[in-house]
DSSP file (Angstrom, degrees, kcal/mol; ACC not computed):
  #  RESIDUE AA STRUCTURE BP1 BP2  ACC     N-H-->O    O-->H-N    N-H-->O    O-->H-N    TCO  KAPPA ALPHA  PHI   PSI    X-CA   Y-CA   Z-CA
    1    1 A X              0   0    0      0, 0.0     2,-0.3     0, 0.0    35,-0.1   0.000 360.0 360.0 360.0 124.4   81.3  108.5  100.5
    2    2 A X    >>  -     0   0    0      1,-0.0     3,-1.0    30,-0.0     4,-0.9  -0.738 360.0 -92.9-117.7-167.6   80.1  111.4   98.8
    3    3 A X  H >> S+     0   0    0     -2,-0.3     4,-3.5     1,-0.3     3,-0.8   0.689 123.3  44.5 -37.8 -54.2   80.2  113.2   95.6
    4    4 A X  H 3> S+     0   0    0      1,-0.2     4,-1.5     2,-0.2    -1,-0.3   0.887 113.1  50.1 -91.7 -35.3   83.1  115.4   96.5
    5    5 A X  H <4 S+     0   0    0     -3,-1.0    -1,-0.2     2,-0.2    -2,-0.2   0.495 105.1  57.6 -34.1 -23.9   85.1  112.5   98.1
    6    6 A X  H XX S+     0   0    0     -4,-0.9     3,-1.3    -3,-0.8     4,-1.1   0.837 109.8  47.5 -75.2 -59.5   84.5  110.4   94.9
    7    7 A X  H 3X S+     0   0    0     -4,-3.5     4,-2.9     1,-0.3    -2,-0.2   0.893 104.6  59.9 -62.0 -30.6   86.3  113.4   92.8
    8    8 A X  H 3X S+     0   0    0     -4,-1.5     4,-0.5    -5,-0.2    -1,-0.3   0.498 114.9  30.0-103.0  19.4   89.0  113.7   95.0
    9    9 A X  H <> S+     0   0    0     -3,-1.3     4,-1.1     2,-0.1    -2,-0.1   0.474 116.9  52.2 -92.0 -88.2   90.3  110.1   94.6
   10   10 A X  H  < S+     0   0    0     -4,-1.1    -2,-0.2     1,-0.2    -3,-0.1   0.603 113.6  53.4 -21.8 -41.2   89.3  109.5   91.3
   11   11 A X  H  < S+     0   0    0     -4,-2.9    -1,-0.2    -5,-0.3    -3,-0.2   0.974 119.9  34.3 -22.3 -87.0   91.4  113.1   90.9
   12   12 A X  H  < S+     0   0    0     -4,-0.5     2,-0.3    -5,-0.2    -1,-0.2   0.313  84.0 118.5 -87.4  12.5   94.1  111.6   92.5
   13   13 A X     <  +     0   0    0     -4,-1.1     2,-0.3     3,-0.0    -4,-0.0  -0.360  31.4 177.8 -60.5 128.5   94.2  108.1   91.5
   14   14 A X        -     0   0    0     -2,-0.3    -2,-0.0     1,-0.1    -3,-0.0  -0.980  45.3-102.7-133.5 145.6   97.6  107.1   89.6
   15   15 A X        -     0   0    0     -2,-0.3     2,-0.5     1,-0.1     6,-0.2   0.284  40.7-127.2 -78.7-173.6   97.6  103.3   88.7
   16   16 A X    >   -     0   0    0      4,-0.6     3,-5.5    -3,-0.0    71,-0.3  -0.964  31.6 -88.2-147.8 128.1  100.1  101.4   91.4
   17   17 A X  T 3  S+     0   0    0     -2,-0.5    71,-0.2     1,-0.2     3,-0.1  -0.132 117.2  16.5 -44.9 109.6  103.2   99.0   90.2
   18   18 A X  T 3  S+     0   0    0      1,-0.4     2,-0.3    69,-0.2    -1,-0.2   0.570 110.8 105.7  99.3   1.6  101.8   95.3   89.8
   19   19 A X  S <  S-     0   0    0     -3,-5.5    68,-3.1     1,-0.2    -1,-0.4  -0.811  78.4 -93.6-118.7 169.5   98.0   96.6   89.8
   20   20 A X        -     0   0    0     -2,-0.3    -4,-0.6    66,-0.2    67,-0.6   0.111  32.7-131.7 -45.5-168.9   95.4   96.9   87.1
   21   21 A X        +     0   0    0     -6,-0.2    64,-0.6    65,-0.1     3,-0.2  -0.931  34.8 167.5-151.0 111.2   95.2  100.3   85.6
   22   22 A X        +     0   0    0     -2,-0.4     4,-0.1     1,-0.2    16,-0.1  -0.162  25.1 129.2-143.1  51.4   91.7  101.0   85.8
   23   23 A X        +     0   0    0      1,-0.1     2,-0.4     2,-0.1    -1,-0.2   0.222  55.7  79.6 -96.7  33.6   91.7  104.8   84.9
   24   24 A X  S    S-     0   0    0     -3,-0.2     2,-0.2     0, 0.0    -1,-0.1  -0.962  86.1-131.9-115.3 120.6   89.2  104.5   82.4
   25   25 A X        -     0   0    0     -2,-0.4    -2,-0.1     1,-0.1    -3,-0.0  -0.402  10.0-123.5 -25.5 110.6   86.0  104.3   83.9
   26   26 A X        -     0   0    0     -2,-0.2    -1,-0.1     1,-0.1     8,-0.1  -0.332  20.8-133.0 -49.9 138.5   83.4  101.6   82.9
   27   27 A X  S    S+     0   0    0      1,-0.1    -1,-0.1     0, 0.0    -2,-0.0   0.840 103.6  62.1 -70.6 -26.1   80.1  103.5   81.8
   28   28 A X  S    S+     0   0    0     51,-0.1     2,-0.4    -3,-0.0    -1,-0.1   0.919  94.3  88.8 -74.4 -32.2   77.7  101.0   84.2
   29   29 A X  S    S-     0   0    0      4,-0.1    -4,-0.0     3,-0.1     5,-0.0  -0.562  78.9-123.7 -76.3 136.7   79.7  102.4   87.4
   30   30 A X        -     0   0    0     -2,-0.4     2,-0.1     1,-0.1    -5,-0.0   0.711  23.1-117.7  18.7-129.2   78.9  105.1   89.4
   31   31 A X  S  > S+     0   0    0      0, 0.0     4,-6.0     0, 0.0     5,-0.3  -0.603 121.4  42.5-175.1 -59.5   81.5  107.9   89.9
   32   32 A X  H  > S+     0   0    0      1,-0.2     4,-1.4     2,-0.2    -3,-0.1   0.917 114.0  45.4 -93.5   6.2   81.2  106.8   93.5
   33   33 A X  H  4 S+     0   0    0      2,-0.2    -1,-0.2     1,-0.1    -4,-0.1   0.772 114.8  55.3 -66.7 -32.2   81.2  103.1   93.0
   34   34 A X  H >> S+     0   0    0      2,-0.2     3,-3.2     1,-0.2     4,-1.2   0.956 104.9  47.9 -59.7 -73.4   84.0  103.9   90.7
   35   35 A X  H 3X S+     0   0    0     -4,-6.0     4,-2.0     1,-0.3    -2,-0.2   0.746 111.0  52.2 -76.9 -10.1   86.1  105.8   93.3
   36   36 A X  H 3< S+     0   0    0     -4,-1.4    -1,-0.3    -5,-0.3    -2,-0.2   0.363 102.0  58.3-103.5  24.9   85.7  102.9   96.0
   37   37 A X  H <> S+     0   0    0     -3,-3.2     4,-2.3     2,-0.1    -2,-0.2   0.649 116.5  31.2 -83.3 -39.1   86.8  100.7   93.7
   38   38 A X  H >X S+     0   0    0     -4,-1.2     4,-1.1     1,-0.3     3,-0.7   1.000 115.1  61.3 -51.9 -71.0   90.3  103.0   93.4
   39   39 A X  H 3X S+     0   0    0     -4,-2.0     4,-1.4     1,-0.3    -1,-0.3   0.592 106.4  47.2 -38.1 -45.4   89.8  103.8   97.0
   40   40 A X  H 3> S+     0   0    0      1,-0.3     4,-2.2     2,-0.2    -1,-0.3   0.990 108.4  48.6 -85.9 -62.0   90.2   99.9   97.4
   41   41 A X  H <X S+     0   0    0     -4,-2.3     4,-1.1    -3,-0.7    -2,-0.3   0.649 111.3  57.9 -62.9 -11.0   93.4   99.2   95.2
   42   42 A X  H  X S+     0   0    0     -4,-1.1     4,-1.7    -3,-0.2    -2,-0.2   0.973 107.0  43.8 -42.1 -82.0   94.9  102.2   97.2
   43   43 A X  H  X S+     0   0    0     -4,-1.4     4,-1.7     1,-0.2    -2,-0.2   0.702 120.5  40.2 -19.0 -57.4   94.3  100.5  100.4
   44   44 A X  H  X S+     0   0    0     -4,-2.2     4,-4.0     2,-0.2    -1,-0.2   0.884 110.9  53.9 -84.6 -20.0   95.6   97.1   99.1
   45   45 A X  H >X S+     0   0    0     -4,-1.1     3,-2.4     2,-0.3     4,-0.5   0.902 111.4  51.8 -61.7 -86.3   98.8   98.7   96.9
   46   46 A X  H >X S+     0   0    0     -4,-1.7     4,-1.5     1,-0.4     3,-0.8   0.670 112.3  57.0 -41.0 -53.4   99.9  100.6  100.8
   47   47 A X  H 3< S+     0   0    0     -4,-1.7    -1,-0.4     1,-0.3    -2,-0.3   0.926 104.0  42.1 -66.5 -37.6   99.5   97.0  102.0
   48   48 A X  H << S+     0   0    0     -4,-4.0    -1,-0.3    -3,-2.4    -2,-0.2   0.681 105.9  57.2 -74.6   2.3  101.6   95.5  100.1
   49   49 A X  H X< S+     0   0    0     -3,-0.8     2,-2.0    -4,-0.5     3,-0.7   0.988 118.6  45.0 -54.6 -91.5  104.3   98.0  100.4
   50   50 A X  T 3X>S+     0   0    0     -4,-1.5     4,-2.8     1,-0.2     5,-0.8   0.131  76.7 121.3 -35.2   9.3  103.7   97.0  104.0
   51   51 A X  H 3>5S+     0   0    0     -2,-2.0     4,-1.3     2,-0.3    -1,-0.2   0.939  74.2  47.2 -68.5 -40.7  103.5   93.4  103.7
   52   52 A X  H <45S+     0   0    0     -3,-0.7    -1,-0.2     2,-0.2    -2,-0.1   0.923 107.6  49.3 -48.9 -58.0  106.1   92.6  105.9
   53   53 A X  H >>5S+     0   0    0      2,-0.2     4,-1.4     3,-0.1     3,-0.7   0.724 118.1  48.0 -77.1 -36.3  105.4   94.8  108.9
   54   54 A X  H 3<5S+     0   0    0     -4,-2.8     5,-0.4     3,-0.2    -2,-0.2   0.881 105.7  52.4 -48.5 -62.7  101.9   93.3  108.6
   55   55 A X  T 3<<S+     0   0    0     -4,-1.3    -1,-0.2    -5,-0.8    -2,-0.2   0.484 119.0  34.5 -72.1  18.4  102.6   89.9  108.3
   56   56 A X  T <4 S+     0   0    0     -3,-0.7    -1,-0.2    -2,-0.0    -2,-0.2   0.330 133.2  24.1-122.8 -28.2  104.9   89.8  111.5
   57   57 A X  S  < S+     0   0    0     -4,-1.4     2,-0.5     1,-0.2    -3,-0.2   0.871 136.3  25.4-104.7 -68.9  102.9   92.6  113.8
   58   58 A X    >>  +     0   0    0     -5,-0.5     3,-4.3     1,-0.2     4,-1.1  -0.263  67.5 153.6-113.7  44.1   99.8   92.4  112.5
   59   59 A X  H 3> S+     0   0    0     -2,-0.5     4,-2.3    -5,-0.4     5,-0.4   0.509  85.3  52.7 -38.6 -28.3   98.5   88.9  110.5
   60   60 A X  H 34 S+     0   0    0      1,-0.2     4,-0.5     2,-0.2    -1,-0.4   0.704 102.4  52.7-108.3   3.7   95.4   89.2  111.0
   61   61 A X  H <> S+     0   0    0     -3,-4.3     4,-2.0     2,-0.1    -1,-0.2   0.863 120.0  48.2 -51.8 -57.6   95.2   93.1  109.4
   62   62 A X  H >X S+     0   0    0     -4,-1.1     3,-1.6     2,-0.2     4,-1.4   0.929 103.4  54.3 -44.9 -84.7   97.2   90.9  106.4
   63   63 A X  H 3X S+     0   0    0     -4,-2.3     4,-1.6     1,-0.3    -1,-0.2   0.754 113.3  48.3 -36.9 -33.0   94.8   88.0  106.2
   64   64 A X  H 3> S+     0   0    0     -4,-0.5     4,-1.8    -5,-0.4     3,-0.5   0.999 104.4  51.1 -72.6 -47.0   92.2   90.8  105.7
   65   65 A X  H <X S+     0   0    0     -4,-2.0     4,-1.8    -3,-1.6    -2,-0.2   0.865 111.8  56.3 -66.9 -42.9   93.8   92.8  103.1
   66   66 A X  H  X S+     0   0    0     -4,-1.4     4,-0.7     1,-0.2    -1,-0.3   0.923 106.3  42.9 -66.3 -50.8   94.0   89.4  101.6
   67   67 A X  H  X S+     0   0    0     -4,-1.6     4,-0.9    -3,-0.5     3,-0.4   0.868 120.5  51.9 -41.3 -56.7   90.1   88.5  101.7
   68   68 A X  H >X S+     0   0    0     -4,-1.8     3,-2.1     1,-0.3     4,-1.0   0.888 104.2  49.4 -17.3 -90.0   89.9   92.1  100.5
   69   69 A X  H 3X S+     0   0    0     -4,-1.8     4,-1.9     2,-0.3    -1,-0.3   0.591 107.2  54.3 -22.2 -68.6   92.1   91.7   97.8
   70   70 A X  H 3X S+     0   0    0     -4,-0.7     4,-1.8    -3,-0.4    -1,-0.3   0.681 111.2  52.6 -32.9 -43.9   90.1   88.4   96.5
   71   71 A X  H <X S+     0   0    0     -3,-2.1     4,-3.2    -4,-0.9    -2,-0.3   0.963 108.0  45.9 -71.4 -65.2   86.8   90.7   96.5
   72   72 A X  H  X S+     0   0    0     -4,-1.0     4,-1.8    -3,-0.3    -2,-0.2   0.803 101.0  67.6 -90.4 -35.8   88.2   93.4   94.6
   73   73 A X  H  X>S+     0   0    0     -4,-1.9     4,-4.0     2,-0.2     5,-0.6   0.953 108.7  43.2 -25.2 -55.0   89.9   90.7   91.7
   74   74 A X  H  X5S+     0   0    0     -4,-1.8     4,-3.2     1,-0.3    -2,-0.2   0.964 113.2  49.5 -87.4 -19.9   86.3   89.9   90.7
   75   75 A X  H  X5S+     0   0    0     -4,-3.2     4,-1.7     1,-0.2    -1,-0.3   0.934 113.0  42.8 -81.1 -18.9   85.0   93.2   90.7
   76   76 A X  H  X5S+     0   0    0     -4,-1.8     4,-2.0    -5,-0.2     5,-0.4   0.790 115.5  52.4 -86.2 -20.8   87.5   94.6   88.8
   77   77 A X  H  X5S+     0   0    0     -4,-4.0     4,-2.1     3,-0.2    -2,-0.1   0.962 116.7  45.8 -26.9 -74.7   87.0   91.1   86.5
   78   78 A X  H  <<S+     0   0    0     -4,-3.2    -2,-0.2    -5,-0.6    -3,-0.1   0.755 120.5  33.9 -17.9 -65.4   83.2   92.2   86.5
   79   79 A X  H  < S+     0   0    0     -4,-1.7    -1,-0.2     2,-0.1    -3,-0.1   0.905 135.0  21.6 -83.9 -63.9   83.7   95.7   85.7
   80   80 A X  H >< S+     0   0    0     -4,-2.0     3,-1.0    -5,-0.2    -3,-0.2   0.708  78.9 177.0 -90.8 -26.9   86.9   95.6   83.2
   81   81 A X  T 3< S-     0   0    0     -4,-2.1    -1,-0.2    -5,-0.4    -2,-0.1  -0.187  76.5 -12.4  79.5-129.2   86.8   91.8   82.0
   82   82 A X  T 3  S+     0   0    0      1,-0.2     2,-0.7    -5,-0.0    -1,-0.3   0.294 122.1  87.8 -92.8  18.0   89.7   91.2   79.4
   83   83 A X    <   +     0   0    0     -3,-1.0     2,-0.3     2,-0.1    -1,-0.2  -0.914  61.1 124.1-118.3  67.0   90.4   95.4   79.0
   84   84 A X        -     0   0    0     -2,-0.7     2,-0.5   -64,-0.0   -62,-0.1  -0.912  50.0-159.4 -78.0 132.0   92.5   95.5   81.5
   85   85 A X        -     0   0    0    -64,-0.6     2,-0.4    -2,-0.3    -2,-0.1  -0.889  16.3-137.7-107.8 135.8   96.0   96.7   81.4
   86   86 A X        -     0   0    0     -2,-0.5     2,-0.6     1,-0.1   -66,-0.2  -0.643   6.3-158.2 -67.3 117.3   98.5   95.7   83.9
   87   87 A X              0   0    0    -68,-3.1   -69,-0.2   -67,-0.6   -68,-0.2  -0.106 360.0 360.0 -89.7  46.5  100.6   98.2   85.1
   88   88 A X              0   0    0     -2,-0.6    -1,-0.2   -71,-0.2   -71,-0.1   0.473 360.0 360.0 -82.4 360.0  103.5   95.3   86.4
């Protein structure tokens, strides 16, 4: 990912129903560590929209987005710690 790929998520991130809200940057990340952190909770928010139609045609596309999904809990733990707001 570079620089100009970073801006145009971060750009266009808006937080997703039932996820963190993590549009305030931490100061220790990156810009593009940052935006493939978004870039991630994109990815899983479109899967779970999709959760259905994955989990009959394609489990094991699911079962990843779930190992995913587990990964991206403790970095956004890591990063945002008890400062997180839920946007549920």
């Amino acid at each position: 990912m570079n620089n100009k790929e970073a801006n145009q998520i971060i750009d266009n991130y808006k937080p997703h129903k039932g996820f963190y809200d993590l549009t305030e940057r931490p100061k220790i990340l990156t810009k593009i560590k940052y935006a493939k952190v978004l870039n991630t909770q994109n990815i899983l928010a479109e899967a779970e929209k999709n959760k259905e139609y994955l989990t009959k045609m394609t489990p094991i596309q699911y079962q990843e987005a779930k190992e995913i999904s587990a990964l991206y809990q403790a970095i956004v733990w890591q990063y945002w710690g008890y400062r997180y707001n839920s946007n549920i």
